[in-house]
C-alpha positions in Angstrom: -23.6 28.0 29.7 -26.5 26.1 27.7 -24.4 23.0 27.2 -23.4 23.3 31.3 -27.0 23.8 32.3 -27.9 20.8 30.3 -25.2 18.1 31.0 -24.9 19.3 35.1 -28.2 21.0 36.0 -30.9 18.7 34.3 -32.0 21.2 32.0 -33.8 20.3 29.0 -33.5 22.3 25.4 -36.6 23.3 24.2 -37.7 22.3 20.4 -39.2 25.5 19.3 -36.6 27.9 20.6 -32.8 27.8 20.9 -32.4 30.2 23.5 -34.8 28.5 25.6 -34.3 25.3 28.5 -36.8 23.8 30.1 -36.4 23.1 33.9 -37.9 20.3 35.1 -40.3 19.9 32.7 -42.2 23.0 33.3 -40.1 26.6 33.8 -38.7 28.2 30.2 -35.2 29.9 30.8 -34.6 32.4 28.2 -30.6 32.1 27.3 -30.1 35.9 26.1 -27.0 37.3 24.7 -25.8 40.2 27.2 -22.2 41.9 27.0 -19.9 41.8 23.8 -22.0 39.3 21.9 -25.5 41.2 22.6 -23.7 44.0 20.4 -22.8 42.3 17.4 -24.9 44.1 14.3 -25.4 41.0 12.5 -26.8 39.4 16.2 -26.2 36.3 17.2 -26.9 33.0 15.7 -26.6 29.3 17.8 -27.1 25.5 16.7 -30.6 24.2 17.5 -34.5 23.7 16.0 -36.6 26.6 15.6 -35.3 30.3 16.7 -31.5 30.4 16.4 -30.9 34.1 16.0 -31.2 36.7 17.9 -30.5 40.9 17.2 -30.4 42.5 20.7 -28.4 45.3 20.5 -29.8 47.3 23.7 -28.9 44.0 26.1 -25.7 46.5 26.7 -27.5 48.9 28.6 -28.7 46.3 30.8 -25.4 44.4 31.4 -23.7 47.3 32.3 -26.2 48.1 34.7 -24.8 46.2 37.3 -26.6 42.6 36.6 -25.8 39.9 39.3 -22.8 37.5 38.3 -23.0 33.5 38.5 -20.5 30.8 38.4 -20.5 27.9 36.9 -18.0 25.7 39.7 -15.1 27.5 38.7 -15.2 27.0 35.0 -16.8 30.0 33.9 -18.6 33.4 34.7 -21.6 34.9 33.3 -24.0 37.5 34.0 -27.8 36.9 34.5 -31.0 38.8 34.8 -33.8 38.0 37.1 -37.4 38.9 36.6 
């Protein structure tokens, strides 16, 4: 999803956080780990500067509440939580 949000959508990756973009130079996105990877006990790790782990175990209890589901042209599904 980060790499599609990037390369498609104009999003830029933000230098002190790896789970954050920035859209259009202004608005932070936080990227956070819902569903199988959320519950991980060791958390979850990704490439990038600055924060690159994450330990979110209670994102579960939030996917499964019935979260609104985006598409990505076809090529993949994810989940997403508004304010």
């Amino acid at each position: 999803m980060k790499k599609y949000l990037i390369e498609v959508e104009s999003f830029s990756p933000y230098k002190g956080n790896a789970f954050v973009l920035v859209w259009k130079g202004s608005l932070q996105v936080d990227l956070l780990p819902f569903g199988e990877i959320s519950g991980k006990s060791d958390g979850v790790s990704i490439d990038g500067k600055g924060l690159t782990a994450i330990n979110a175990p209670r994102f579960q209890e939030v996917y499964d509440a019935g979260l609104p589901e985006a598409d990505t042209e076809g090529k993949q599904q994810f989940k997403l939580c508004t304010l």
